[in-house]
C-alpha positions, 0 to 999 in steps of 0.5 A: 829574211836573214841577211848582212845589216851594215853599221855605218855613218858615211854613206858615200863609202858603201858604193864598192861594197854594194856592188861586191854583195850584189855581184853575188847575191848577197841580201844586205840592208844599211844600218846607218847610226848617224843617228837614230833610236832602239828600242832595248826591250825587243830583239834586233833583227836577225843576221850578221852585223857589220860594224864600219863605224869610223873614228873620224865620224864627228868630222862628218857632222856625227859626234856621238855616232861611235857611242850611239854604235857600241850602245848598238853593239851591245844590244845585238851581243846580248841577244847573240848576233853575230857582229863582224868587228864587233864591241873590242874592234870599235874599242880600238877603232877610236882610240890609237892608244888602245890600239897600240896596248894591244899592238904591244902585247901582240908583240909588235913594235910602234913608233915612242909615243907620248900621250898628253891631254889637251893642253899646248904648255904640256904639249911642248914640254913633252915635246921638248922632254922627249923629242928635242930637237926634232923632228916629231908628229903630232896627233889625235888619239882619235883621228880617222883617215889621217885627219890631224896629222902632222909632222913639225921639223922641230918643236919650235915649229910645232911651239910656232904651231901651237900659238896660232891653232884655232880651238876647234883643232883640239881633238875630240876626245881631249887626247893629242899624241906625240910620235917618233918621226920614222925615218925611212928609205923610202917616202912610203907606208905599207898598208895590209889588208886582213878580211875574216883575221886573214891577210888578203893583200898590202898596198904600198902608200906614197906619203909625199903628198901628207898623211891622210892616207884614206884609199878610197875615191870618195875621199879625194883629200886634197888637205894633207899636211907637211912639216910647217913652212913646205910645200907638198911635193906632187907624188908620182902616179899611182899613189896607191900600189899593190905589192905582188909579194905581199909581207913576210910571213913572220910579219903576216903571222904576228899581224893576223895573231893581233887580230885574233887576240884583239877580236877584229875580223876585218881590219887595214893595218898600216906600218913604216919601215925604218932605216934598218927595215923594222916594221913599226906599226902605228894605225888599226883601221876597222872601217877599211876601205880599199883603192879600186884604181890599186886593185884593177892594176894588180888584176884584182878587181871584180874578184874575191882576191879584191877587198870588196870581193874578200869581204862578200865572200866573208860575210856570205859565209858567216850568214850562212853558217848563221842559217845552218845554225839557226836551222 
């Protein structure tokens, strides 16, 4: 039987999906690429595969689960299956450099950012060179959910950082970026959610309380960073808000043009506004997860205008066109 394969690695963040798929019937099994073995010289199974592997999965445990998957994915290309997010979505998924290549030559803007190898003395000399005095952000080109985030008030502080950093800080593909501090109006991102390269809704996310801005309940982060020597205000509840307006439409358009050109069909895009209300856009989630508590306040949940619901109905319609095709 033909049916939905879900790529992943993390388990706990399937329960909202399951019950969307379930809610309509829709056959569906986990692929779970923590680990496991292929046999390259037979065919996949047959369905539509959808591809959730995640940029912070060797913070789980799960070092070569993004490997092990774009080997994956390069098995089920070969023999034509359809892969939602598929190789260049997991390109971009682990890499925020790439990310913004393509975010550029879509004509949208990012925070100034500076790539520099796993190194502290070149980090503060970059650091130094282009964001003196302060303040700056400092990250890993591969990160995940927000995980290594942080904002130094001044590059003393992150030299002060630095110098007392434990080895297993170092990011995981030896890569740290150093990015603009975005000073905006608000202490708020807005988060756009797109299913089938569509736009569905935006969530505006408080930052008060740091950057790891992960929507779902499983993860309940409570290890957000700040600017070194604060102390995290409590931000007001809800933390999680969905805009009734949505985005502009030029916006709207340029972001789903991205995704178009970048070869991902379901994706949450998150971007600041600056002091004078320019977007700059600065992470590609393509393992996106959504706040079920955002999605009952706006009336959504349980519906195809939700997240889950969005997707089910996507890949419902994708194994279907797969099975008129195959008839």
């Amino acid at each position: 039987m033909s049916k939905i394969h879900v790529i992943h690695e993390n388990p706990v963040w399937l329960p909202p999906l399951a019950q969307a798929f379930d809610r309509i019937g829709l056959p569906w099994a986990e692929m779970d690429l923590s680990r496991g073995s292929f046999d390259l010289s037979q065919p996949p199974p047959e369905g539509v595969f959808y591809n959730r592997m995640s940029a912070s999965s060797h913070t789980r445990g799960h070092r070569y689960a993004a490997e092990l998957t774009a080997g994956v994915l390069a098995w089920l290309t070969r023999h034509g299956r359809r892969v939602v997010n598929g190789p260049a979505a997991l390109d971009l998924e682990i890499s925020k450099v790439r990310q913004y290549a393509a975010l550029e030559s879509a004509g949208l803007v990012i925070p100034r950012t500076v790539m520099v190898q796993d190194d502290s003395a070149a980090l503060l000399a970059a650091a130094r060179r282009h964001f003196a005095p302060g303040p700056l952000i400092l990250k890993p080109n591969r990160g995940g959910k927000g995980l290594g985030v942080r904002l130094f008030a001044s590059v003393e502080a992150l030299e002060a950082h630095l110098e007392q950093a434990p080895a297993e800080e170092a990011p995981v593909d030896g890569i740290w970026l150093l990015q603009d501090y975005i000073r905006a109006d608000r202490p708020v991102i807005t988060r756009a959610e797109f299913v089938g390269g569509r736009f569905v809704y935006a969530v505006e996310v408080d930052t008060t309380a740091g950057f790891e801005l992960c929507p779902a309940e499983a993860c309940a982060v409570g290890d957000a960073f700040c600017p070194v020597g604060a102390q995290p205000a409590p931000p007001p509840a809800p933390r999680f808000r969905v805009l009734p307006q949505g985005i502009e439409p030029g916006l709207r358009s340029r972001l789903e043009g991205f995704l178009l050109r970048a070869g991902i069909d379901v994706a949450g895009i998150e971007f600041i506004r600056d002091a004078a209300g320019q977007p700059l856009v600065y992470d590609v989630n393509t393992n996106t997860n959504y706040n079920p508590e955002a999605e009952a306040a706006a009336g959504l949940a349980g519906t195809d205008r939700s997240g889950p619901g969005a997707l089910a109905a996507f890949l419902a319609a994708e194994l279907a066109r797969g099975q008129r095709q195959a008839a």
